[in-house]
Steps between C-alpha positions, in 0.01 A plus 500: 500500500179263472562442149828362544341220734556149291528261761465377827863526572468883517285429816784570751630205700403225204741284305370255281718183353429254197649183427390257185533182291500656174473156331267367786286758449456576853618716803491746792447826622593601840360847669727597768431737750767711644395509867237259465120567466161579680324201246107423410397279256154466288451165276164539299617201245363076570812348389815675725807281562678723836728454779507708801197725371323397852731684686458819330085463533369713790514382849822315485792551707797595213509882495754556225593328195837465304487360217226438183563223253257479181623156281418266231470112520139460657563392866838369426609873485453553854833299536671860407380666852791292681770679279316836563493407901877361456581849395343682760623264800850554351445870573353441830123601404206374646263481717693400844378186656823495700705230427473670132321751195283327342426691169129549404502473132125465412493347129257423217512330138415499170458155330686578161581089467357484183724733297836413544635184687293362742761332681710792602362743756638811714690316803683603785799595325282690299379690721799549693659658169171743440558648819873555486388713210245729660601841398352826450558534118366164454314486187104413551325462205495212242546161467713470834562315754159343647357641174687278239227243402176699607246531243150629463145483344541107526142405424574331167792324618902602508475519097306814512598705818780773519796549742437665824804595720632713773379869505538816716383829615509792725292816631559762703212594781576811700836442642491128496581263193272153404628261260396145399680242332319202321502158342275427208419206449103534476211259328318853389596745237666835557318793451607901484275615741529849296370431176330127592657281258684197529903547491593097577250217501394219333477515092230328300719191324341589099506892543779593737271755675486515868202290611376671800510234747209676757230450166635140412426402838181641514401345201613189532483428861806255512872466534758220455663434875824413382543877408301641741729368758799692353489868635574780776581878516688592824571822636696665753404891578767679718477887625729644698227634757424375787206288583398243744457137429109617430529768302751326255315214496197674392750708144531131422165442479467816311773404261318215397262758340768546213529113447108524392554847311699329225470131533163375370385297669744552817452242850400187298473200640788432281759752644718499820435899498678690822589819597794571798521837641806662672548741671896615538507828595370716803308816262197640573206446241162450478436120480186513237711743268799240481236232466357683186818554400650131528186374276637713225847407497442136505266549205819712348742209578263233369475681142851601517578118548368369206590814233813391582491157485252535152745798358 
């Protein structure tokens, strides 16, 4: 049965919607819950633009989580969580304050402004429409949704990068499924941690080669801030075990351990690079085996994202 697992949508209990400006260049992705989730979150990258990712940090009063929202747009993208809590409040979801739910939709960018049009971003309308198609069949790998203007290996500028995009995967571990879903949208190249060479990254502008960004840098010693400021990888790893706040919190610090497998370099100060972990189900499983296991399949989405996008 494992090698059937494609995608985080054969985790039991999660739906996942997109919705997109084709011509924009720009969109969504909405993870849905079923039930809601057990949620921890890990961000290892300088440059994140969130809402709501306090709440899901340790020590905080929200137990449960309904909602994930990953968008384009830079910080204007955010603007898509109110469709994705419209949604939910329609359907009477939320955490109970008493006079109403009020949806937890924690939600991260990517800053793809620079590849289609700049003035149109993921709204609430947007998002609305990305959640209203959350499904289990939903398609989760390509240039998609929150993945239609991300790029990669940016270090020479948008002339010599490649497309990055929305990718998926999924592992079973004992009785228990993990699966990860993931934007790519990084400054690094991406590397097949298998055979060690470069699959999507920047390409020298005489030869057409891949450069190897991690030796440029290194060489040089500099980088031009206007692209610098341009990237992000976000992740969401679900398993339909059981864990405490904790213990999920700590397989999305794990995860992160497949961001640095294939991304070189990985947590720049460049990158908004986070990890969410959720927990939706109530199976017993060892929390270090699912934490091993969720760094591989967000390496597996990552390199699935951009073979697709880079066919």
């Amino acid at each position: 049965m494992a090698s059937l697992l494609t995608s985080i949508c054969d985790v039991p209990g999660i739906r996942v919607g997109h919705a997109q400006n084709d011509a924009a260049m720009t969109g969504c992705t909405v993870i849905l819950p079923e039930t809601g989730a057990v949620a921890g979150v890990d961000v290892r990258g300088s440059a994140p633009g969130t809402r709501e990712i306090e709440a899901i940090k340790l020590v905080r009063l929200v137990a449960r989580i309904h909602a994930v929202l990953f968008s384009g747009g830079s910080a204007f993208g955010l603007d898509a969580a109110g469709g994705v809590q419209q949604y939910l409040e329609e359907k009477g979801i939320g955490f109970d304050v008493g006079v109403a739910h009020v949806p937890v939709v924690p939600s991260a960018v990517i800053f793809d402004l620079h590849v289609g049009d700049a003035s149109v971003r993921p709204d609430k309308k947007m998002g609305l429409q990305a959640a209203k198609a959350a499904s289990r069949e939903t398609k989760c790998t390509g240039r998609i949704g929150v993945g239609c203007g991300a790029t990669v290996g940016k270090i020479l500028g948008m002339q010599q990068c490649m497309k990055g995009g929305v990718g998926s995967a999924c592992r079973q571990v004992g009785e228990c499924r993990v699966g990860a879903l993931v934007v790519v949208n990084a400054f690094g190249d991406i590397v097949d941690d298998g055979t060690d060479h470069i699959v999507a990254g920047a390409r020298h502008p005489q030869s057409g080669k891949f450069l190897d960004t991690g030796e440029y840098i290194q060489e040089l010693r500099k980088i031009d801030p206007p692209v610098a400021l341009s990237n992000t990888t976000l992740a969401v790893v679900a398993t339909d075990a059981g864990f405490k706040k904790e213990e999920i919190t700590k397989i999305a610090q794990m995860a992160q351990d497949g961001l640095a497998r294939v991304i070189r370099p990985a947590h720049t100060p460049f990158d908004g690079d986070l990890v969410i972990g959720l927990s939706v189900g109530d199976k017993q499983e060892n929390c270090l085996a699912v934490g091993m296991a969720a760094a591989g399949v967000v390496a597996d989405a990552i390199l699935s994202a951009v073979k697709a996008a880079n066919p």
